[in-house]
mmCIF entry with sequence, helices, sheets and N, C-alpha, C, O atoms, coordinates in Angstrom:
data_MODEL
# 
_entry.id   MODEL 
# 
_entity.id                         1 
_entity.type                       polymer 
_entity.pdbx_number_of_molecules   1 
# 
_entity_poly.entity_id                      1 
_entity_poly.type                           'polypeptide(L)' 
_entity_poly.nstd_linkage                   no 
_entity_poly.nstd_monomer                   no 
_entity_poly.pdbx_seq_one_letter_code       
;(UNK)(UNK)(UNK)(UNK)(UNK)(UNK)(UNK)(UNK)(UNK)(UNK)(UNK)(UNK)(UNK)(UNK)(UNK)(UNK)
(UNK)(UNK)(UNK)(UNK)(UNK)(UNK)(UNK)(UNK)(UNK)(UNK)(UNK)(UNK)(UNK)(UNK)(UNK)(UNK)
(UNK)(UNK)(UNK)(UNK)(UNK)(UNK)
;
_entity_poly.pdbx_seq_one_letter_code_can   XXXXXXXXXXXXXXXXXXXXXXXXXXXXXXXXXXXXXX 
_entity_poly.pdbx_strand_id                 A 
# 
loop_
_entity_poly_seq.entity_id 
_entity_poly_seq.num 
_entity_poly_seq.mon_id 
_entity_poly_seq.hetero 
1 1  UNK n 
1 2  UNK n 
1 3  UNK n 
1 4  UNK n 
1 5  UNK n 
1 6  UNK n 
1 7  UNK n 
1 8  UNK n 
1 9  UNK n 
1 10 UNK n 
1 11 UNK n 
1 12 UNK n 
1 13 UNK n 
1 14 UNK n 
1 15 UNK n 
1 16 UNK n 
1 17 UNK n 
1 18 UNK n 
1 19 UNK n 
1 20 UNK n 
1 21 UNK n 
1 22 UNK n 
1 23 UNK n 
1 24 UNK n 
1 25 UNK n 
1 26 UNK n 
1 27 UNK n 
1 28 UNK n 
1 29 UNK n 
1 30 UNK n 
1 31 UNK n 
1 32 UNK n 
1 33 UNK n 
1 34 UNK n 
1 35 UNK n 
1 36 UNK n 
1 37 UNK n 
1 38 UNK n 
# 
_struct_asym.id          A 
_struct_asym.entity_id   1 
# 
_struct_conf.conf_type_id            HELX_P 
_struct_conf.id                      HELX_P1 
_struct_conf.pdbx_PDB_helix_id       AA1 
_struct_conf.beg_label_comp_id       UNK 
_struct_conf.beg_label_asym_id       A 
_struct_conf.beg_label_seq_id        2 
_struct_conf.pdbx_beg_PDB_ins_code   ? 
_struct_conf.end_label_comp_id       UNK 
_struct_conf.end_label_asym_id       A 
_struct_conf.end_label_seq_id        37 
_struct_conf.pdbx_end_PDB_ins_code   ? 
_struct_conf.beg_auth_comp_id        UNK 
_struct_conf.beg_auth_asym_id        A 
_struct_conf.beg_auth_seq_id         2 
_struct_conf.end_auth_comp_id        UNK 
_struct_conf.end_auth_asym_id        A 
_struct_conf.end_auth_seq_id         37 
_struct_conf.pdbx_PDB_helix_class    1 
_struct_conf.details                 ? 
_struct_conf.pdbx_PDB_helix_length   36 
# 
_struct_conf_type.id          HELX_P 
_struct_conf_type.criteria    ? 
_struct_conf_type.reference   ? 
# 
loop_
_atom_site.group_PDB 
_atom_site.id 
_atom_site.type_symbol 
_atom_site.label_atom_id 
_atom_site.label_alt_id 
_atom_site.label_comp_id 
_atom_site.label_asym_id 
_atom_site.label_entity_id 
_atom_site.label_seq_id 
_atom_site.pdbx_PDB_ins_code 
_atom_site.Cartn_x 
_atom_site.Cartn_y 
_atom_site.Cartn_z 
_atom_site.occupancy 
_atom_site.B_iso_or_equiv 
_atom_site.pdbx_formal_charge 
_atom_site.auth_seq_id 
_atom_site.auth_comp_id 
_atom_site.auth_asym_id 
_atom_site.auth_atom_id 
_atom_site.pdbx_PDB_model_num 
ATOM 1   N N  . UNK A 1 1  ? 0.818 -1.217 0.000   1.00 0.00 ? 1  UNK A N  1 
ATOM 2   C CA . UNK A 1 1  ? 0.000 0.000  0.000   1.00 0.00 ? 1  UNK A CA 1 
ATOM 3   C C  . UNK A 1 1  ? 0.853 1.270  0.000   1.00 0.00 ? 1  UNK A C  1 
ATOM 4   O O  . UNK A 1 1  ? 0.565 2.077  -0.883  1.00 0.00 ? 1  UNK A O  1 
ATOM 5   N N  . UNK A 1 2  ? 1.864 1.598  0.840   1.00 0.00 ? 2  UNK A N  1 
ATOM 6   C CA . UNK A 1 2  ? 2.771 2.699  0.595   1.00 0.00 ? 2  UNK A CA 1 
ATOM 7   C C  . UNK A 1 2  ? 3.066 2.999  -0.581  1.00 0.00 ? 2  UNK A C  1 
ATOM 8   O O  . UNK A 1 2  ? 2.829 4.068  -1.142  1.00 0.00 ? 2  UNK A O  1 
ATOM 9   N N  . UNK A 1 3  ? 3.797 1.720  -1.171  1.00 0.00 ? 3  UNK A N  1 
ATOM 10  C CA . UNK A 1 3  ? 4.673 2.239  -2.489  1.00 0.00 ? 3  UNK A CA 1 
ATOM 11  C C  . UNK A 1 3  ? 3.503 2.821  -3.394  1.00 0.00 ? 3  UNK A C  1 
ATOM 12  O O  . UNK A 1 3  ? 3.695 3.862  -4.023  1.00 0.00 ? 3  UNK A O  1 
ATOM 13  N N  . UNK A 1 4  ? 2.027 1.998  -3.472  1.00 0.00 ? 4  UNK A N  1 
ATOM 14  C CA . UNK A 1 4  ? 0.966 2.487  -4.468  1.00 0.00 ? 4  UNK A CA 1 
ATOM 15  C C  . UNK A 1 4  ? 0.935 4.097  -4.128  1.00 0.00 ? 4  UNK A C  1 
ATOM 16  O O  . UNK A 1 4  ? 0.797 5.018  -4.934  1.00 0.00 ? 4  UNK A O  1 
ATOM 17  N N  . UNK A 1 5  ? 1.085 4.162  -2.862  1.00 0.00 ? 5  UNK A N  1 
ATOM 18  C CA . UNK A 1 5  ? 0.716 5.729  -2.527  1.00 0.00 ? 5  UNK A CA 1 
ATOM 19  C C  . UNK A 1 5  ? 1.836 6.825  -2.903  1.00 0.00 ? 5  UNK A C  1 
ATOM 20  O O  . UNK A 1 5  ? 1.675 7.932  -3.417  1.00 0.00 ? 5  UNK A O  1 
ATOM 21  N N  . UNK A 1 6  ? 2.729 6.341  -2.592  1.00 0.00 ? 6  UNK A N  1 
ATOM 22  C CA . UNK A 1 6  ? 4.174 7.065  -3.005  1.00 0.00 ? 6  UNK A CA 1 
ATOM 23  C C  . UNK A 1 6  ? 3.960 6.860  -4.482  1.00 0.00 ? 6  UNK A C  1 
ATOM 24  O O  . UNK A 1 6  ? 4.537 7.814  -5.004  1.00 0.00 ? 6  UNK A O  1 
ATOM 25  N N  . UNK A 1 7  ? 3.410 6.081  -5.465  1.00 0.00 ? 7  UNK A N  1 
ATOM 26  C CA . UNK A 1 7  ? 3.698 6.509  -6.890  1.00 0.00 ? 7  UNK A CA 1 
ATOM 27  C C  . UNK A 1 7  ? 2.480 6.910  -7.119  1.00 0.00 ? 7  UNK A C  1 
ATOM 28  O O  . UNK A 1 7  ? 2.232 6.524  -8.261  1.00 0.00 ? 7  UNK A O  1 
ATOM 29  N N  . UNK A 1 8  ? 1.580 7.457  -6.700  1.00 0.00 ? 8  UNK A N  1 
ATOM 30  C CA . UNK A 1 8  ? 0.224 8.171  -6.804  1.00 0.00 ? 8  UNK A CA 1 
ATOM 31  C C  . UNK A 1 8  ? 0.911 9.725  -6.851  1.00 0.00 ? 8  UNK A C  1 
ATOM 32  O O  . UNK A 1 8  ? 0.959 10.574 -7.741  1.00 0.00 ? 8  UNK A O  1 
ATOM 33  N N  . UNK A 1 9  ? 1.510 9.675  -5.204  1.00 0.00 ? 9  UNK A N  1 
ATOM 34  C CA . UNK A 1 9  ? 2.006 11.251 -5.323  1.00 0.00 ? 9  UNK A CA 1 
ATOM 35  C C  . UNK A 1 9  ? 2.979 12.065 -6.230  1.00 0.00 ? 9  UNK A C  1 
ATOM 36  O O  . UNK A 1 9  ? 3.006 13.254 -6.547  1.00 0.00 ? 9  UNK A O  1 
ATOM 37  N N  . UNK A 1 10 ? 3.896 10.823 -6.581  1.00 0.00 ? 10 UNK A N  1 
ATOM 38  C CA . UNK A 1 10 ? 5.072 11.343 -7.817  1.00 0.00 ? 10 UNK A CA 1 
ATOM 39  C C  . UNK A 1 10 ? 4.464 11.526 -8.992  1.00 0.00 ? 10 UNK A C  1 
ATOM 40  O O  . UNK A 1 10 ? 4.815 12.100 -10.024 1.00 0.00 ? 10 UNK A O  1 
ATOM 41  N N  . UNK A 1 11 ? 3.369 10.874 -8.636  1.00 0.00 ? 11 UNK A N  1 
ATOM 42  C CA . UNK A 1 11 ? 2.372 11.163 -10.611 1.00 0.00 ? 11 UNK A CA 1 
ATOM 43  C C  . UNK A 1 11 ? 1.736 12.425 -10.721 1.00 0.00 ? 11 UNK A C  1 
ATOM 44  O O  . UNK A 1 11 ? 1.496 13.104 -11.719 1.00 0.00 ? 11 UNK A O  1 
ATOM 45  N N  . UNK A 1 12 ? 1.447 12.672 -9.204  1.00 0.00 ? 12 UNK A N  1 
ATOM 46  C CA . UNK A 1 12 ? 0.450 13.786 -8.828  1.00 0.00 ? 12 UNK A CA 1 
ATOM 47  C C  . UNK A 1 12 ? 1.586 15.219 -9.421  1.00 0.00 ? 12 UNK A C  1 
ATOM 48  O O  . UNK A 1 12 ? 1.357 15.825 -10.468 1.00 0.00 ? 12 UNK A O  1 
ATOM 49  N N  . UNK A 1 13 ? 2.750 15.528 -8.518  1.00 0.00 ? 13 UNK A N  1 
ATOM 50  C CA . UNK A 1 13 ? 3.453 16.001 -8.617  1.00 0.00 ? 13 UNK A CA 1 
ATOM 51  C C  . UNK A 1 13 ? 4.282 16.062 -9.913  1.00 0.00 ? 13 UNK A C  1 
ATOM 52  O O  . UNK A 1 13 ? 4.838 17.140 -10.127 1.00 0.00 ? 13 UNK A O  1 
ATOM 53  N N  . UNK A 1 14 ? 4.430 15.201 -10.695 1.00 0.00 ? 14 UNK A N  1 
ATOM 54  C CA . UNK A 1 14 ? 5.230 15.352 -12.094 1.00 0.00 ? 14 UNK A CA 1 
ATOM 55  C C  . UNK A 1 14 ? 3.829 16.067 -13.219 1.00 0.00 ? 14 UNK A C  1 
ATOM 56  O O  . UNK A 1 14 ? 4.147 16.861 -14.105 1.00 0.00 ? 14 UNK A O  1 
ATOM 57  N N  . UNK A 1 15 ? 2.162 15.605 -12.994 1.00 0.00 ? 15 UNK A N  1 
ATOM 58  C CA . UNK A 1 15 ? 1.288 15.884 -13.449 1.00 0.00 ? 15 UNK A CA 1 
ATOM 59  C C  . UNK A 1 15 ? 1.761 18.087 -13.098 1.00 0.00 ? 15 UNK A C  1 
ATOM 60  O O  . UNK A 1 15 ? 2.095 19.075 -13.751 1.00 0.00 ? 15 UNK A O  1 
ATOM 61  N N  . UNK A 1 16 ? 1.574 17.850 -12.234 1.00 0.00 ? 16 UNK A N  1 
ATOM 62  C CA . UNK A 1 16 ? 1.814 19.969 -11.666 1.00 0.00 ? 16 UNK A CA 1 
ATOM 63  C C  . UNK A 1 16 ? 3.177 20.493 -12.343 1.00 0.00 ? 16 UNK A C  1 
ATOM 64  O O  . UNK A 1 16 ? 3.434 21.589 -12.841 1.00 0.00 ? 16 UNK A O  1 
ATOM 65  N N  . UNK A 1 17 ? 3.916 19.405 -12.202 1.00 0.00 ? 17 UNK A N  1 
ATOM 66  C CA . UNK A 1 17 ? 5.288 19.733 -13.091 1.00 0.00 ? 17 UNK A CA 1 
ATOM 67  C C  . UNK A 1 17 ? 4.775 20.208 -14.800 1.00 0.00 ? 17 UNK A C  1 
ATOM 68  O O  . UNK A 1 17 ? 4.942 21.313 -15.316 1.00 0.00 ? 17 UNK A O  1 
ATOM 69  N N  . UNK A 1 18 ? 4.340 19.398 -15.212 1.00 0.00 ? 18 UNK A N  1 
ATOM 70  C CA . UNK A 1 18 ? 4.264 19.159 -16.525 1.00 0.00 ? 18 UNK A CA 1 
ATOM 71  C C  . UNK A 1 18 ? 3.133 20.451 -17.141 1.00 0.00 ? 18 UNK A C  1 
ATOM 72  O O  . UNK A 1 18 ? 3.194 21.260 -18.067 1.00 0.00 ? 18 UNK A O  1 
ATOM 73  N N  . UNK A 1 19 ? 2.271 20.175 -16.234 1.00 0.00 ? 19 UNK A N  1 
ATOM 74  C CA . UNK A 1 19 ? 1.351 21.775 -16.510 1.00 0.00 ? 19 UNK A CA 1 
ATOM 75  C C  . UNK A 1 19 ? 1.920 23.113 -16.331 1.00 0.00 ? 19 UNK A C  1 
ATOM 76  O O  . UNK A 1 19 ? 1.741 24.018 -17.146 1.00 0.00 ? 19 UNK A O  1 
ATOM 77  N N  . UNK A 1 20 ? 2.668 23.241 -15.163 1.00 0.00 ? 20 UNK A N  1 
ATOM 78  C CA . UNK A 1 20 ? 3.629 24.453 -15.400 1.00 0.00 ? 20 UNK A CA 1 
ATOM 79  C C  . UNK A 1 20 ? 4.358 24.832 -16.117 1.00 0.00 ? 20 UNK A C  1 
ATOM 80  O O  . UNK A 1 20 ? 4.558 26.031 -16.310 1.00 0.00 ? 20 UNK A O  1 
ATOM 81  N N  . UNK A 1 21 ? 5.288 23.349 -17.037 1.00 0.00 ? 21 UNK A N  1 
ATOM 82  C CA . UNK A 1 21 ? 5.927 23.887 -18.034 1.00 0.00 ? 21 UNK A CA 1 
ATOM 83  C C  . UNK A 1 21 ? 4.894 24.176 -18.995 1.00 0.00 ? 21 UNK A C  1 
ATOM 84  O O  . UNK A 1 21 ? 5.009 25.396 -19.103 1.00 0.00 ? 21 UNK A O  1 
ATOM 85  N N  . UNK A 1 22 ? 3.943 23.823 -19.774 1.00 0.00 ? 22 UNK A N  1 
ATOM 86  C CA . UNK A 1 22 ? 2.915 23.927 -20.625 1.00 0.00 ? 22 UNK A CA 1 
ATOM 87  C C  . UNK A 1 22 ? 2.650 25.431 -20.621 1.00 0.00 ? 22 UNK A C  1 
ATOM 88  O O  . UNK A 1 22 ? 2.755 26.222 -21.558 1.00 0.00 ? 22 UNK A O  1 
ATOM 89  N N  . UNK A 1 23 ? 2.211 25.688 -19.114 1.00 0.00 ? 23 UNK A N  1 
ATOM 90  C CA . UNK A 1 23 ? 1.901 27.545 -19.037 1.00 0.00 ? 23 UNK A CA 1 
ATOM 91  C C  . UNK A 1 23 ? 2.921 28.298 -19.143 1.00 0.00 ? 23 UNK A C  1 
ATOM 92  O O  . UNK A 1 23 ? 2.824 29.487 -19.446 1.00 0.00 ? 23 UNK A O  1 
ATOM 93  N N  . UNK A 1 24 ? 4.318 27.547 -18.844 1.00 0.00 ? 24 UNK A N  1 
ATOM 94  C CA . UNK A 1 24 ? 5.627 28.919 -18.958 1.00 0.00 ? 24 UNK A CA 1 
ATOM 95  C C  . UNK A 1 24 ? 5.623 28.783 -20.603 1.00 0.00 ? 24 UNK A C  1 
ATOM 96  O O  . UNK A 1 24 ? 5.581 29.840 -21.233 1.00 0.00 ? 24 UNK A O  1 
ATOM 97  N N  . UNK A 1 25 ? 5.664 27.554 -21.325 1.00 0.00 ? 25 UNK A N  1 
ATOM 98  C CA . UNK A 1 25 ? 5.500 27.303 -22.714 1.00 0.00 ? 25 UNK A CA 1 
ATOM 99  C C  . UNK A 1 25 ? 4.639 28.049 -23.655 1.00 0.00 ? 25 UNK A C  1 
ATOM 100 O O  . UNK A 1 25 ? 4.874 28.515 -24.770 1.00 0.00 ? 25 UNK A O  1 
ATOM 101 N N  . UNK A 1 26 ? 3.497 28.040 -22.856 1.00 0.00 ? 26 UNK A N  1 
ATOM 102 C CA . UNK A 1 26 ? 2.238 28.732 -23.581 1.00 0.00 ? 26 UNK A CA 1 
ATOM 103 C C  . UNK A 1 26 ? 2.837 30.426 -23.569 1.00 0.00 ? 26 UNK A C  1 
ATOM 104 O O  . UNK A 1 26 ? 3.148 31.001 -24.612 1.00 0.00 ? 26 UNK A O  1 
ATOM 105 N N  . UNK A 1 27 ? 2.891 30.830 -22.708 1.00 0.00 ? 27 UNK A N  1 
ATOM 106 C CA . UNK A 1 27 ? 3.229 32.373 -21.869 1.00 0.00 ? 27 UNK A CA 1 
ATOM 107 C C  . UNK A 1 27 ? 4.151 32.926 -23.115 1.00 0.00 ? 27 UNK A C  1 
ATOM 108 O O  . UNK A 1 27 ? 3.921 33.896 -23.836 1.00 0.00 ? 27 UNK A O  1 
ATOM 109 N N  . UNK A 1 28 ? 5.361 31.938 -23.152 1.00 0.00 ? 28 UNK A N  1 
ATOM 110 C CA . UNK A 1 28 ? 6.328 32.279 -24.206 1.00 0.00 ? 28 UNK A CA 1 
ATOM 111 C C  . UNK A 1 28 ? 6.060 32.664 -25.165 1.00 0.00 ? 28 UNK A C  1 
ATOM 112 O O  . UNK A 1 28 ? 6.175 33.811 -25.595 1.00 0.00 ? 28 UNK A O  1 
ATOM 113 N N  . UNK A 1 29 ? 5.394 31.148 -25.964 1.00 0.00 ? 29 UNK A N  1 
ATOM 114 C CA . UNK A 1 29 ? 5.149 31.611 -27.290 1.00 0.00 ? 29 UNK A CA 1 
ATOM 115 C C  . UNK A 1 29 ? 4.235 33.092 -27.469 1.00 0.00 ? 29 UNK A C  1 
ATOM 116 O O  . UNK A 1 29 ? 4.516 34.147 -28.038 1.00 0.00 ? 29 UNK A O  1 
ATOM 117 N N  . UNK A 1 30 ? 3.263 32.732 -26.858 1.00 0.00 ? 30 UNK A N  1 
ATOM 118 C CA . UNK A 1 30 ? 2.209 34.269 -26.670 1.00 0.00 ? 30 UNK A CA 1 
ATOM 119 C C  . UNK A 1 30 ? 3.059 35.437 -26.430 1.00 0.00 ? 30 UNK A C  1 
ATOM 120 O O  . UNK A 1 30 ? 2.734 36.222 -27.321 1.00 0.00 ? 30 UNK A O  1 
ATOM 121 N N  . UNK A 1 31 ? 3.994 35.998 -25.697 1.00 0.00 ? 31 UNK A N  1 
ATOM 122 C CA . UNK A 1 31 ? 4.843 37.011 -25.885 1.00 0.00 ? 31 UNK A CA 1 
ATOM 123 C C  . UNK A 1 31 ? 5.647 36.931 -26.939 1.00 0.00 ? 31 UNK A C  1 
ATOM 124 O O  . UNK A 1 31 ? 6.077 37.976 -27.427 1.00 0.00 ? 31 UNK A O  1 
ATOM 125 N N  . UNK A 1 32 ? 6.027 35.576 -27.527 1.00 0.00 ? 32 UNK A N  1 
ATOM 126 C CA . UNK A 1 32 ? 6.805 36.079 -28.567 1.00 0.00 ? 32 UNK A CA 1 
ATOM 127 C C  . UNK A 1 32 ? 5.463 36.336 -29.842 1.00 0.00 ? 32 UNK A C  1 
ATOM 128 O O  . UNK A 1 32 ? 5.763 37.324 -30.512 1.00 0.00 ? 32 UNK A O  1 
ATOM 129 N N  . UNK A 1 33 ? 4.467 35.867 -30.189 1.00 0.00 ? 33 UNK A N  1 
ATOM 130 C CA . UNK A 1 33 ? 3.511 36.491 -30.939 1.00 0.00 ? 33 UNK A CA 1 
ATOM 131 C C  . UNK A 1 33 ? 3.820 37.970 -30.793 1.00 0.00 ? 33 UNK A C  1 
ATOM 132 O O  . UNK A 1 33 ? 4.549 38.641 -31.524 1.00 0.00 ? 33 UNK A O  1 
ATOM 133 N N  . UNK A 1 34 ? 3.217 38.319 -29.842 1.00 0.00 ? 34 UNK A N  1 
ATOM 134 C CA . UNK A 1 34 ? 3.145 39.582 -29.613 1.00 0.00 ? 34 UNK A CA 1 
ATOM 135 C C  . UNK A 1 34 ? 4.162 40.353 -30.183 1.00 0.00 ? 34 UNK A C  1 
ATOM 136 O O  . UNK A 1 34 ? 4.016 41.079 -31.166 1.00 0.00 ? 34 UNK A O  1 
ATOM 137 N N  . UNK A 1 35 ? 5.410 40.150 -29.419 1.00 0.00 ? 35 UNK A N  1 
ATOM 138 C CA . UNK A 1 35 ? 6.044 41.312 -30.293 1.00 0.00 ? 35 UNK A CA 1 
ATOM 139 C C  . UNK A 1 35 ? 6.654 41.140 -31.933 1.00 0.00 ? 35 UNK A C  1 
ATOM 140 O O  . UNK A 1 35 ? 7.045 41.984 -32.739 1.00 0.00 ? 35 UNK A O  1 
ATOM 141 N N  . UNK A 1 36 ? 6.528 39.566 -32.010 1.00 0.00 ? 36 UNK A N  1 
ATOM 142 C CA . UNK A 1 36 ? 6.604 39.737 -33.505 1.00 0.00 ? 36 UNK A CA 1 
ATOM 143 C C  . UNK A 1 36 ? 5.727 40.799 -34.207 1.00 0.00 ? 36 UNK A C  1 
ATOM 144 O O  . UNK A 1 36 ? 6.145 41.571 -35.069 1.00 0.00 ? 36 UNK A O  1 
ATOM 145 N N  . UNK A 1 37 ? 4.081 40.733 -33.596 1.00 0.00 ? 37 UNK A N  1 
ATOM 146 C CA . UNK A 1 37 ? 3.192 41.817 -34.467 1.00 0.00 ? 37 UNK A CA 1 
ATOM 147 C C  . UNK A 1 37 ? 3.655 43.457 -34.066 1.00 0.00 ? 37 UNK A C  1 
ATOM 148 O O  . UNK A 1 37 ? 3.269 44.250 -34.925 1.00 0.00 ? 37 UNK A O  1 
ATOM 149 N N  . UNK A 1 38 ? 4.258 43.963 -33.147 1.00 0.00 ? 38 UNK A N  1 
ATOM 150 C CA . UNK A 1 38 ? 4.513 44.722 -32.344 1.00 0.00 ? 38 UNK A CA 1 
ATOM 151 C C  . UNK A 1 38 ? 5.702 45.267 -33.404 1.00 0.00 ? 38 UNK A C  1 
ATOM 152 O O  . UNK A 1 38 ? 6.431 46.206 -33.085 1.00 0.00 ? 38 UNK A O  1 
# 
């Protein structure tokens, strides 16, 4: 039962990982849009 729980939370946690890069990713490209039109 631990280990199930301990790889629940590393999934949980790499899942928050992976969305943050997505939004610093997203953020990027969208500023670089921008000042390309800029």
């Amino acid at each position: 039962m631990p280990s199930s729980n301990f790889m629940y939370s590393t999934f949980e946690i790499h899942l928050a990982l992976s969305s943050q890069e997505i939004r610093l990713i997203c953020g990027h490209t969208q500023t670089e849009a921008s000042s390309n039109t800029n």
